[in-house]
N, C-alpha and C positions, 0 to 999 in steps of 0.2 A: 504494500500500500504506500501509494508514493505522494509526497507536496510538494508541487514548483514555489520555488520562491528566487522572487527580483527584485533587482535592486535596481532604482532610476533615483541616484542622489539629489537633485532638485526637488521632487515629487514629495507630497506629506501625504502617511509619511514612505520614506524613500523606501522600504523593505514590504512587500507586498509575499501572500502566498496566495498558491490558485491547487484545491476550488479553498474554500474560503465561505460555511462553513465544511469542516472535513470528517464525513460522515464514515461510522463505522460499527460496525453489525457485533452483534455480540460475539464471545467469543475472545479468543489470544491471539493478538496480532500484533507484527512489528510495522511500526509506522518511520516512514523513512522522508526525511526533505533534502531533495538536489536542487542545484542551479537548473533555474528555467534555461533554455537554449539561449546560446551568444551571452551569457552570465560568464563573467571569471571574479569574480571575490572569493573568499574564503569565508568559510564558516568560524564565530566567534562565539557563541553561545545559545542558549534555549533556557528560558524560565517560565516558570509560573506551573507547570504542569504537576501533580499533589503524587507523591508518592504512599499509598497507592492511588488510582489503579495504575498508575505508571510508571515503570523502572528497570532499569539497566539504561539509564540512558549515554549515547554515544557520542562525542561531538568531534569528528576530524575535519579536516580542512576541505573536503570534497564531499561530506555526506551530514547528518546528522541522523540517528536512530534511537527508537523509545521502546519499549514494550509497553502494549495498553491489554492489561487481563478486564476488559470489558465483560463484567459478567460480575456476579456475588453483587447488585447493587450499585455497580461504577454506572450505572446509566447516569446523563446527564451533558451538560453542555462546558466544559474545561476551557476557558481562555488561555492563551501564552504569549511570549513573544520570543521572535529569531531576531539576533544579530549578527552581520558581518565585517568584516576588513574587507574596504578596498582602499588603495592609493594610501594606507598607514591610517585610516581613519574608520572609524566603526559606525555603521550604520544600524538602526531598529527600525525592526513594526510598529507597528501602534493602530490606534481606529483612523480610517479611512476616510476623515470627515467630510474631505472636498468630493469627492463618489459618494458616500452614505455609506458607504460599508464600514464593519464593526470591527475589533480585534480580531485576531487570529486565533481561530477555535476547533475544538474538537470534539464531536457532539456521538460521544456513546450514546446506540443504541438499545 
């Protein structure tokens, strides 16, 4: 299960992920964020997501991966945010105010 996420440094805010919310069925799944296509940053962190239902989380420079044991009760809607490096400077998510769209989320089923 995969989340693009882009980075357009101008834009608020600049770290966007697609789809957005990121829907997933019950059940043990490892949830993965790459660079959308023509993206080169690195990957610089992941918060907010509550240990449990998610954990073993992974963060290298070309990937980012969670385990979400969706199930026992983890139903519900998790916000987070993703940061990256590019050009020595770190970039985040956030809400999407000028689109309308909200944080970056992940909505057990």
């Amino acid at each position: 299960m995969t989340i693009k996420v882009k980075l357009v440094p101008n834009d608020v805010p600049p770290v966007t992920v697609h789809p957005n919310p990121f829907s997933v069925n019950n059940g043990n799944e490892t949830i993965t964020w790459v660079p959308d296509a023509d993206q080169s940053f690195t990957f610089e962190g992941l918060t907010g997501l509550p240990n449990p239902p998610f954990s073993n989380l992974d963060i290298q420079s070309t990937e980012i991966t969670v385990q979400d044991a969706n199930g026992n009760g983890a139903s519900g809607t998790y916000t987070y945010a993703v940061s990256v490096t590019y050009n020595n400077q770190i970039y985040t998510s956030g809400p999407n105010i000028i689109a309308g769209g909200g944080q970056p989320s992940i909505k057990n089923n």
